[in-house]
N, C-alpha and C positions, 0 to 999 in steps of 0.2 A: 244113676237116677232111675226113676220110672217113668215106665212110658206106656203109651195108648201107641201096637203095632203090628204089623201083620208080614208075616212070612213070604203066604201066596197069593196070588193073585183071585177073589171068589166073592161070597154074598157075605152078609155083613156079619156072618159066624167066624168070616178068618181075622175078626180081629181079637187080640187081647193085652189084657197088661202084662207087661214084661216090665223089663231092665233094659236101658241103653247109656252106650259115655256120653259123659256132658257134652256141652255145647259150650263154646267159648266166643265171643263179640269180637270179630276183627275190629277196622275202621271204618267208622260213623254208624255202627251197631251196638246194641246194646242188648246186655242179657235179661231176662224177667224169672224170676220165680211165678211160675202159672197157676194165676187162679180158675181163669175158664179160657175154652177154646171154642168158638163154632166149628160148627159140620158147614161145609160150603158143596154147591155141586163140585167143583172140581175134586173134591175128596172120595168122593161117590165114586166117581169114574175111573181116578187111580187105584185106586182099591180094587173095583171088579176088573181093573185089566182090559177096560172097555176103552180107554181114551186111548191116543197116538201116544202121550206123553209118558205113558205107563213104562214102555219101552226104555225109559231113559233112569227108571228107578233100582238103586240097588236095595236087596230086601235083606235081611226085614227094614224096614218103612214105616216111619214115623206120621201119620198123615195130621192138615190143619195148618192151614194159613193166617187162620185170624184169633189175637191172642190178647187177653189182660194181663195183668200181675204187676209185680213191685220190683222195679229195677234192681240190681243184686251184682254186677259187671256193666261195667261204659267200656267201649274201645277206643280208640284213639280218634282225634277228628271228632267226638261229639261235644259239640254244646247248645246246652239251654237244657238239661239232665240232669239228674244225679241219684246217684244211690239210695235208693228211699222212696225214688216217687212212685207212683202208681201211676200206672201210661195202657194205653191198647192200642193198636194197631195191628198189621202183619209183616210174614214174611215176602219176601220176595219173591211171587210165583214163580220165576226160572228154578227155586229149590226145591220148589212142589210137596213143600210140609214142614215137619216137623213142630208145630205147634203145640200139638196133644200130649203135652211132656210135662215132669215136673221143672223143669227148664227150657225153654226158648230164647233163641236169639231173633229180636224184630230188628227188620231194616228202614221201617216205617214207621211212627210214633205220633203219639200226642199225650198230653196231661189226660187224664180219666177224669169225666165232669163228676164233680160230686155227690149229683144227685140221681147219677146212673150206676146201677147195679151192677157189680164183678158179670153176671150173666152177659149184660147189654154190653156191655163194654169189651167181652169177650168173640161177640157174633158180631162186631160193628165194622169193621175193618175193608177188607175187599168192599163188601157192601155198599161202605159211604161210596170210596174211589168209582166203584164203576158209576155209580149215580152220578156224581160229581162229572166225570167224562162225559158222559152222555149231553148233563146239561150244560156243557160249555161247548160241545160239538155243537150243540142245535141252536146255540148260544139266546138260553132262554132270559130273558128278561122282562122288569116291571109293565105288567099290563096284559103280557101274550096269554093265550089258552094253548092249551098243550094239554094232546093227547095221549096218556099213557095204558096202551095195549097188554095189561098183566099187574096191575096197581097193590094187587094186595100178598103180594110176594113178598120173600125177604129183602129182593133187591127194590122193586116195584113200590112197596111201603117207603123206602127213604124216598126213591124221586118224588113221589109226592108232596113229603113233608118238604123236600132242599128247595123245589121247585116251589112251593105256597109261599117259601122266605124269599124267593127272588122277586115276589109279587106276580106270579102269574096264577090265573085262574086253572086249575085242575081238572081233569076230565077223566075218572079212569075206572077202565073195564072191569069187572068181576063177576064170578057166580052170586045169585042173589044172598046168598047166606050171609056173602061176606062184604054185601053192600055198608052195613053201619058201619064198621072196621074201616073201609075208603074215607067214610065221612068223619070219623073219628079224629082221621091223618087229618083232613083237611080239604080233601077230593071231592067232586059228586058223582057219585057210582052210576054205571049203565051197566046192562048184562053182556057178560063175554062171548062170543062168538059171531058167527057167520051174521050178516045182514048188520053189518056197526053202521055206516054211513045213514041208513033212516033213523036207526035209534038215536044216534047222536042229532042230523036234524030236526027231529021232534022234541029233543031236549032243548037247544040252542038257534037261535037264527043268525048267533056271531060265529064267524069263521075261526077256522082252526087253524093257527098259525105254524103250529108245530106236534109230530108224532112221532111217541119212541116205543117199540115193539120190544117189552120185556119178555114176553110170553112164548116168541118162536112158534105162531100157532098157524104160520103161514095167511098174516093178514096184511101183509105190504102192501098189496095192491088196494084195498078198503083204504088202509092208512095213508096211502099216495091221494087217492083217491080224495079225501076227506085236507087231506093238507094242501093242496094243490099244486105241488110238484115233488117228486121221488128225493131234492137237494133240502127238502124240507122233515125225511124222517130218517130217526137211527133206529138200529135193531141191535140186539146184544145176543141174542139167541137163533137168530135165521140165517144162516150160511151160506143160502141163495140171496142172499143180498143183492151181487153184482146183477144179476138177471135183472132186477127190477132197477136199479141205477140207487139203491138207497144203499148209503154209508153202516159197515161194520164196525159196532164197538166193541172191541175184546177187554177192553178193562183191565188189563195189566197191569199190576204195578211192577215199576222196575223195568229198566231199558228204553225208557221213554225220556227223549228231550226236554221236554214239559215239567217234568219232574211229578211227586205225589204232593198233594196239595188243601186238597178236602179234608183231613181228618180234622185239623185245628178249627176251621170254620163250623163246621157240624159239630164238636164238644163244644165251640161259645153258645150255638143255639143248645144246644139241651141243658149247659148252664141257664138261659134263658127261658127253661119252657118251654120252646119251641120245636124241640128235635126229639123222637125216642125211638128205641129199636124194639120194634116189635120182637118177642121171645116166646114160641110156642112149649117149648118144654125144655129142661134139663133133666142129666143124667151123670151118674154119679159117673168115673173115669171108669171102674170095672162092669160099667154096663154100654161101652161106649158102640159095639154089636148093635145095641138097641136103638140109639141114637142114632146110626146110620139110618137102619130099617125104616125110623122117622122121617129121618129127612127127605125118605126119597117116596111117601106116603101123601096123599092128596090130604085135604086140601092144604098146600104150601103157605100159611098164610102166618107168616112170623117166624123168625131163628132157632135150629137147633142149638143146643149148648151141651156140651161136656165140662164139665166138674171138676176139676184135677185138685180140689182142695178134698174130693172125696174120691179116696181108694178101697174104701169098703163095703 
């Protein structure tokens, strides 16, 4: 098959299309024939050889966790599948890729909503889950205000929207540019950065019941601050967490008791309108180089996509 991969470890020139052997679905996996892949940070980092986890990769290396396409192999142990469907989801981050292929195996799944695009359905994956995590850690519900610290991200975009269907009022940071885009999801934008707590009072005189720091921009203390106690904010990106007493979401899928959970619920809402994934560009599979370069370019505000229905 072909593949989106890279040999050595460097900038986003070491990647290219090549050839690699299939992939086959053990138990409760399924394979897809790929039509899109997102660029996720984690891909970023394995790539340049910058993350811990890079260490644990044999090369060449397939990178891409989160995948669409049309089911093509079931493994054993799956039901509510079949051959034919169109599903997105990802792999299992302990494999740390393989997505970016003309075949994938997901170990995570949903139906593909209709009226979402191979693109959206291709970058949706990790994305929903860690959202999903986050707002059952902070266990958001009908009524609360909830502050999110990075709103118009790839991941930052879904909490807003997951979070406006739980019924809670939205509150979330960004550079002004990308204020309509917050309001768009469903949020009311303030400017991101240093001095949040007056902006936010000046906005509101209702309390913040809850704060999750997509951003990592070192505002826990604001966010503590503003929620009023540290057991009231998560962070997905601040690795000084413990310092401040506020809970780490790593968003994992895979290996978790809990199990993965969110995709089904976020493809009913975008069956209903309610749910989309922001998608800042696509790129055909032999410009997938480029697609990295993207992703890791300001302003972050929507999914990279790679293409694997186009190798040319």
């Amino acid at each position: 098959m072909f593949a989106v991969r890279f040999e050595r470890f460097g900038s986003p020139e070491v990647l290219a299309l090549g050839t690699a052997p299939e992939p086959h679905p053990g138990p409760r996996q399924v394979r897809i024939a790929v039509r899109a892949a997102g660029v996720s940070p984690v891909d970023l980092g394995l790539r340049a050889g910058s993350s811990p986890a890079s260490r644990s990769l044999s090369l060449p290396h397939i990178p891409g966790v989160d995948a669409a396409g049309v089911i093509d192999e079931i493994g054993d142990e799956v039901t509510g599948h079949a051959v034919g469907d169109e599903v997105f989801g990802a792999v299992d981050v302990a494999r740390l890729g393989g997505a970016s292929a003309q075949y994938a195996v997901l170990d995570f799944l949903a139906r593909k909503p209709h009226g979402m695009t191979w693109a959206e359905a291709g970058a949706a994956g990790t994305g929903i889950e860690t959202a999903t995590r986050a707002l059952d850690l902070l266990d958001i519900q009908d009524g609360m205000t909830l502050l999110v610290d990075g709103a118009a991200g790839g991941v930052g975009s879904m909490v807003v929207q997951l979070a406006v269907a739980r019924g809670a009022r939205v509150i979330g940071t960004a550079r002004p540019q990308s204020h309509g885009f917050v309001r768009e999801l469903g949020g009311e934008p303030v400017d991101y950065g240093p001095g949040l707590p007056a902006r936010i009072r000046a906005l509101t005189a209702a309390p913040v019941d809850r704060a999750l720091d997509v951003a990592g921009a070192g505002s826990l203390s604001e966010l503590t601050d503003l929620a009023g106690t540290a057991h009231h904010v998560v962070t997905l990106a601040d690795f000084g967490a413990p310092a401040h007493g506020v809970r780490l979401s790593l968003g994992r899928l895979g290996g978790q008791a809990d199990g993965v959970h969110g995709l089904a619920p976020a493809a009913a809402l975008a069956d209903r309108g309610r749910f989309r994934v922001p998608v800042r560009d696509v790129y055909p599979a032999h410009q997938a180089a480029r697609a990295h370069e993207a992703a890791a370019q300001p302003p972050r505000r929507g999914k990279i996509v790679v293409d694997l229905t186009r190798i040319r």
